[in-house]
N, C-alpha and C positions, 0 to 999 in steps of 0.2 A: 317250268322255270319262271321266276318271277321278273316282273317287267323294271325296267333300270330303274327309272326313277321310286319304283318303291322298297327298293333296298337302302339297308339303314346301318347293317352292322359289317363287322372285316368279313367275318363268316360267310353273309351273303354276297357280297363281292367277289370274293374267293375263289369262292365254287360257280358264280354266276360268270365269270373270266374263264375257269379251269374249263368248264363246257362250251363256250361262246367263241374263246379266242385259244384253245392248248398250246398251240405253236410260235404265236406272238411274242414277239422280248418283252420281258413285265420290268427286269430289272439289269442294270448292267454297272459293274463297277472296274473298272483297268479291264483286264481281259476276262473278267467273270460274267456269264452271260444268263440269264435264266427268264425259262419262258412262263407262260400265266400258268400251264399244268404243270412246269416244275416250283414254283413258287406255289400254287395250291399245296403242294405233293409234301415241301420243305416246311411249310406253315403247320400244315397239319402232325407233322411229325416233330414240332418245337414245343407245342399244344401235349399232345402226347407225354412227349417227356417231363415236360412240365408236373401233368396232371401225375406221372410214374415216380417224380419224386417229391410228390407229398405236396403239391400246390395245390389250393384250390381258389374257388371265384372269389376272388376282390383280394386276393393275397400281392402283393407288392414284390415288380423284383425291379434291377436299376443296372444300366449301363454307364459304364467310365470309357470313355474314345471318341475318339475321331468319327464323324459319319463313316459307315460303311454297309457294303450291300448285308452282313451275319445282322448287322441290329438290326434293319428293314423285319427279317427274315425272323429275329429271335419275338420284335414288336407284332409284327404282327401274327406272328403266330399266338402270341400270351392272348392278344387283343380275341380273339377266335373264340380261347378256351373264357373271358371274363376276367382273365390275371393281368395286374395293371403295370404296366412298363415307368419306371422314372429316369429317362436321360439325366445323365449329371453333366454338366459342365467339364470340359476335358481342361482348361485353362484355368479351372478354380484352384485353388490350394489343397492340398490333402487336409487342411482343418476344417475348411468348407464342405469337400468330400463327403468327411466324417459327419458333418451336420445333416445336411440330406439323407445321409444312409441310417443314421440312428431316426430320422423322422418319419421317415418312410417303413423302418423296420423291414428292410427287404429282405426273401431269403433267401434269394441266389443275388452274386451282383457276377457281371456279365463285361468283362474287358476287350476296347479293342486292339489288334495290331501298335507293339510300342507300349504300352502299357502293363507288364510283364512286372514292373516293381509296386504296383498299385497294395498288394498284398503287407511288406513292408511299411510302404510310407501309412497304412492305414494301420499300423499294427500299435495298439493300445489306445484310440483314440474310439473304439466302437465299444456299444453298451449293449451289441448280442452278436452273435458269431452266423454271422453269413456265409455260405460255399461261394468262394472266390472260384469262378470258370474264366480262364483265357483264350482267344481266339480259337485254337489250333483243337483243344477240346473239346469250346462249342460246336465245331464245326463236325468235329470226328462224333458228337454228342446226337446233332443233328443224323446222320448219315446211317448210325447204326441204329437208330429209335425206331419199331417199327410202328408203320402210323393205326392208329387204333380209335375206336370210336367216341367222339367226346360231347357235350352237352354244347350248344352255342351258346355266347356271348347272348341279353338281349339289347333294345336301341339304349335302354336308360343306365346299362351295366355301364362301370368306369371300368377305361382302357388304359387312360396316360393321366399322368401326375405332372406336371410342367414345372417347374420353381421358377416363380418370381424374381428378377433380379432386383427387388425392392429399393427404392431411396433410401429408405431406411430401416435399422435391425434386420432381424434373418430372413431368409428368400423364405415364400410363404409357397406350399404345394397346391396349385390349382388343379382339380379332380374334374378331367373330360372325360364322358361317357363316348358311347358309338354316336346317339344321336347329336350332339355339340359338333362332331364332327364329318358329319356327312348329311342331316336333315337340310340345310341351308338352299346346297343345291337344286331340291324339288321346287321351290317355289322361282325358279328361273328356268326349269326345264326346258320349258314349254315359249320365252321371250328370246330376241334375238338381242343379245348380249354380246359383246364380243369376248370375255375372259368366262362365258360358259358354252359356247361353241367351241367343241375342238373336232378338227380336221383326223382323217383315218392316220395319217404321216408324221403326226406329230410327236414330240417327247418332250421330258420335263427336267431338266437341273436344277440338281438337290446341291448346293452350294452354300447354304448359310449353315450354322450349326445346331445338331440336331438335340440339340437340347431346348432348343425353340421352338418356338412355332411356325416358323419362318424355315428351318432346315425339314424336323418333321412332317410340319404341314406340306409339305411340297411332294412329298412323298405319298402323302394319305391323295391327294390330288394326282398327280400319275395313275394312281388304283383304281380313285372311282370315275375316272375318264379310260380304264381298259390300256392305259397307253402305257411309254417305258419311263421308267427315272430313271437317272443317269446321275450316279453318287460321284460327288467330289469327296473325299477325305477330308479335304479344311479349300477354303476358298482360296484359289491363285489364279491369275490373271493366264496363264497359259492354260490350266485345265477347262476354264470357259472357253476358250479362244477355239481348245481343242473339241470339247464338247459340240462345239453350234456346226466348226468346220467337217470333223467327222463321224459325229455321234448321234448326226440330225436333231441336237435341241431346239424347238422353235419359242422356247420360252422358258424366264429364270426369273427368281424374285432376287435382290440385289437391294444395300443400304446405300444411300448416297457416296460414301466414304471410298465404298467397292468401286463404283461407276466411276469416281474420278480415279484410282488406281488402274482399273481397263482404258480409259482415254491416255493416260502418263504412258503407257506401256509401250515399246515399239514396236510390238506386233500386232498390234491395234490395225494399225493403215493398211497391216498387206493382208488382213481378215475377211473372208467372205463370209460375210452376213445374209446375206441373201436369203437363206431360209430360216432366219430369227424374225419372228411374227411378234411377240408383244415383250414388253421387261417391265416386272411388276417390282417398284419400289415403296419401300415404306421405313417406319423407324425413326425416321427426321425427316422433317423439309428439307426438297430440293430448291438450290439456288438456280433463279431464272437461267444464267450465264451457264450453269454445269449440264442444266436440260436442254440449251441451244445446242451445245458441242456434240453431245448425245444426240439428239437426234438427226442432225447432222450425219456423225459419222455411225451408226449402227442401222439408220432408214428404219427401225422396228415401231411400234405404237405403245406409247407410254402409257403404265396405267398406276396410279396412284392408289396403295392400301393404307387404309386407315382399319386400326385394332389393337386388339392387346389382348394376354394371354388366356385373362379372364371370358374372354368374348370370345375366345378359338381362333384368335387370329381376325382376318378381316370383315368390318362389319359396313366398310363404308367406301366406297372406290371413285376416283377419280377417271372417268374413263377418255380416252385416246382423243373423242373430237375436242376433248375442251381444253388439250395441252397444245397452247399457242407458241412459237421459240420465239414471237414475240411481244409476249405474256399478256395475260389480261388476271379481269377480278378473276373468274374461277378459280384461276394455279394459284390462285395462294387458299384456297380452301381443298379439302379432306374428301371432298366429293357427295355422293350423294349415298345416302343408305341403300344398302343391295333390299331387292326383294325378302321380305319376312322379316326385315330386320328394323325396330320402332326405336326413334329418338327424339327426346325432349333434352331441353335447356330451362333447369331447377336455378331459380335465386336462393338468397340464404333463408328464405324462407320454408323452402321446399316445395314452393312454386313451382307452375313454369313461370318462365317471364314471356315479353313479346318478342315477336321476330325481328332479331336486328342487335338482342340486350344480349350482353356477356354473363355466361352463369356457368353450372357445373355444368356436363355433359353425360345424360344417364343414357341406357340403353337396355333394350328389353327384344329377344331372338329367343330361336332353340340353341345358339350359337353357345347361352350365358352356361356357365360352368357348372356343375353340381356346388360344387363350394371350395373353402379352401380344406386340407385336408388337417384333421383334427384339432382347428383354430375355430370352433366355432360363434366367439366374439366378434374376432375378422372376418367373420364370414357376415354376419350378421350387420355389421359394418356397411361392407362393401353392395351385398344385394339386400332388397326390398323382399318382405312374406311374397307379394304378388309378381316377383322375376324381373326387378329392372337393376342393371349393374351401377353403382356410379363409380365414373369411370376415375376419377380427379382432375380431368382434363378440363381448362376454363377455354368458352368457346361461345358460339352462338349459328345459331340458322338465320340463313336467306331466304327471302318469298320465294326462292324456286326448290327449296329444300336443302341448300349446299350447306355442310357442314365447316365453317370457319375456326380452327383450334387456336386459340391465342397461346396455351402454353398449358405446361403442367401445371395443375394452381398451387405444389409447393414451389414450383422455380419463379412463379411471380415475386416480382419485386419494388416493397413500397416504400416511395422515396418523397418524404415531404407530404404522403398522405395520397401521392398519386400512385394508380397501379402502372408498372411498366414488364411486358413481357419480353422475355429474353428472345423469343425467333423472333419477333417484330425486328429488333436492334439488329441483330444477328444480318436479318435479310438485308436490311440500310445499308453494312458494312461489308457485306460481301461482294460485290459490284467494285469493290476497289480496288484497283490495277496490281496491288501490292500482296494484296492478303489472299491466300489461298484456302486457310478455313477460320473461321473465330465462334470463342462459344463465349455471352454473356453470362456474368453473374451478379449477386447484389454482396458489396463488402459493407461491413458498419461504418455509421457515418454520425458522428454528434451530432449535428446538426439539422440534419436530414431524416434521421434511421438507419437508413441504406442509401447507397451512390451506386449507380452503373459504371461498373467496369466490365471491358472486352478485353477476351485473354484470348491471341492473335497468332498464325500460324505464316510465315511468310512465306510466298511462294521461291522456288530456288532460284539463288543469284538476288533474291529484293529485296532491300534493307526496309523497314517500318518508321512512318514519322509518326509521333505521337499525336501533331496538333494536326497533322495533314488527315486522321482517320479519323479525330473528332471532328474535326469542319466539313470532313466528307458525309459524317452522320449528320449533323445539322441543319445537311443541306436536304436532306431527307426526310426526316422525321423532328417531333416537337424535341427542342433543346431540354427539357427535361428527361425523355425518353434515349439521350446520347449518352455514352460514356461520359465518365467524367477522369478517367487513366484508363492507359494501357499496359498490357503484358504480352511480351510479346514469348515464346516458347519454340521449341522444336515439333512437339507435336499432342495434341489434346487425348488425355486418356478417353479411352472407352471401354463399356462391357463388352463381353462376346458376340453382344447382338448388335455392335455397333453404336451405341447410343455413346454420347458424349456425360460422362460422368462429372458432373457441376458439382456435384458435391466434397469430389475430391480435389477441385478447381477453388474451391468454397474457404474449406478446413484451414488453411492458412491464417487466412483471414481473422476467421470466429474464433479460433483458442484461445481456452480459459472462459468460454461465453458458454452460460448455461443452455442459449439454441438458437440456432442457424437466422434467426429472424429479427430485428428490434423494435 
């Protein structure tokens, strides 16, 4: 049998579990329980059926749903045989749907529980005829396949297809092999790490959605730690609660948004936490104030992801000693690159610049993607012949190596010729008695190009003063970098992955303008 760290693909895990740990819970969803030889046993016979009707390696199939323990089970068994899984988004629209599935050209798409009209709502909007299978199917599909001998996967085969929730035009399909997804962890094998040490007793909630990296990832992690995931259907403040209190989770990755929705909640206070060990956040900066409260009342060890989809998720962590609740410089930077994983800060020259200067934010891992899938322009774009991504993220290093993100370099905004980024502002205004969340943006301005405006979430029961939140920003940061109005709202759109949609925050604004910038 091969030794852990040199395993690379699902196959090897698999079967490296199926013999190591048989009896072990690998997966548990509500009352469904499955151990690593039955999840070997379930995988191998999805693989099977797969290859039995008519799939072969690098062929594309795609889920519509909710996380659930069948898609674990339908992913990683394709992942096994070489056949690539694309999560769709369950909150997209059926015309989005249709976009992803005609680009993927999937030939099975794969439903879960609730999703029963997907059939329908997709019905004349595709450009080839996929077998639509639904839960109850898969499952009876699974059960009766008998399992048969099939080729493995190898590290550099693609597994998953991820879609982009782009700023702008269509979600782009980023192509992860095995090795994106499991290579990372050999080169910390061997360091005492605390978010690569895991304990015999531990497990992992899968809570964000699996159409990310962030819901999936969480899951391909339970695997190659031999431990159990522990599927949420869609994130609610009771299934965590219920997770940690009786389903022994000692660790969950969580968007800022989440975190303050678990402290609002009133089962928060009578929750024993006691065996939740670390909560890995990422997606947005957290606000000092939302991370006191937090660590406060959960006592677990915070750990800061910095990544993106391109990159497999996280390439840069923030880890647990350097989060003060009564902050310093570190917490406002991204942390430091994980072992194997190289970053530079590019000027417009395609430089680096020096330590300290705001530039692009490139990065070079086994982390980085195959590419995007049949954009080979974008692709081309986005990595370097010699494997370094850039990210679009404007940022800069510290002499200790810490990664500082000033902002997406399209959400910067120049006003008067000065750069101003929107978390900078964002952070100023947060701290204020009144406002519960705010997201910056840049509106057209004659005179200027663009003017800072904060568009403001009031906490309940607080009315918002206009001049009271700009004077509170000026008291903080250069009077340039302040709002110049406010908006105040019920509550800030976001994508599924939590991120704050400025764009749609934006669009007001700019109509009739040839583009979002002046």
């Amino acid at each position: 049998m091969k030794a852990l760290a040199d395993l690379l693909t699902f196959d090897e895990f698999l079967t490296h579990w199926a013999a190591d740990r048989p009896d072990r819970l690998a997966l548990r969803e509500e009352d469904r329980e499955f151990s690593y030889g039955e999840l070997d046993d379930l995988t191998a016979k999805v693989a099977s059926a797969l290859i039995g009707a008519g799939l072969k390696k690098g062929d594309r199939i795609a889920w519509i749903g909710k996380n659930s323990d069948l898609y674990f089970q339908l992913f990683f068994g394709a992942a096994r045989a070489g056949i690539v899984m694309a999560p769709i988004g369950w909150r997209l629209s059926p015309a989005e749907w249709a976009y992803v599935l005609n680009d993927t050209g999937a030939k099975i798409l794969f439903t879960g529980p609730g999703f029963e009209a997907v059939a329908q709502q997709l019905a004349g909007k595709l450009d080839h005829d996929p077998r639509i299978v639904g839960d109850g199917e898969a499952r009876a599909l699974i059960a009766t396949t008998p399992r048969a001998a099939f080729e493995g996967s190898g590290p550099d085969d693609a597994v998953l297809q991820l879609y982009t929730s782009g700023t702008t035009g269509n979600p782009k399909g980023a192509v992860l092999s095995n090795r994106n997804l499991f290579a990372l962890r050999r080169n910390s094998s061997d360091l005492d790490l605390p978010y690569t040490k895991w304990e015999d007793d531990e497990a992992v909630l899968v809570a964000m959605p699996c159409a990310h990296i962030g819901g999936t990832g969480l899951g391909i992690m339970a695997l190659a730690a031999g431990l159990p995931g522990v599927v949420l259907a869609e994130f609610n403040p009771d299934g965590v609660f219920d997770a940690v209190e009786h389903h022994g989770v000692t660790r969950f990755f969580i968007v800022p948004a989440a975190l303050q929705m678990l402290l609002l909640h009133p089962r928060c206070a009578e929750t024993d936490f006691s065996r939740l060990k670390y909560i890995l956040y990422g997606a947005a900066p957290i606000p000092l104030e939302l991370l006191r409260q937090c660590i406060k009342m959960f006592g677990a060890d915070f750990i800061q992801a910095y990544g993106m989809t391109e990159t497999t998720g996280t390439i840069c962590m923030l880890p647990p000693e350097d989060h003060d609740p009564e902050g310093n410089q570190r917490m406002r930077s991204a942390g430091k690159a994980l072992p194997g994983v190289e970053i530079r800060i590019l000027g417009d020259d395609g430089q680096a610049v020096p330590v300290g200067e705001v530039g692009e934010v490139v990065t070079r891992s086994s982390n980085n993607m195959i590419g995007y899938w049949n954009l080979p322009e974008a692709t081309s774009k986005t990595m370097t012949a010699d494997g370094w991504i850039h990210t679009g993220d404007a940022g800069y290093l510290d002499t200790d190596g810490y990664l500082y993100i000033h902002d997406r370099m399209k959400d910067m905004i120049i006003s008067g010729g000065e750069n101003v980024y929107p978390a900078e502002v964002e952070s100023a205004i947060f701290g204020h008695p009144a406002v519960q969340e705010v997201a910056v943006i840049g509106i057209p301005d004659q005179k200027w190009g663009e003017t800072v405006k904060a568009v403001v979430v009031p906490k309940p029961g607080m009315s918002i003063d206009e001049a009271d939140i700009i004077a509170w920003a000026r008291e903080r940061i250069a009077a340039f970098k302040a709002p110049r109005s406010i908006d105040v709202i019920e509550a800030l759109p976001r994508n599924a992955s939590g991120k704050i949609l400025r764009k749609d925050l934006r669009a007001p604004y700019w109509e009739g303008r040839e583009r979002m910038v002046n």
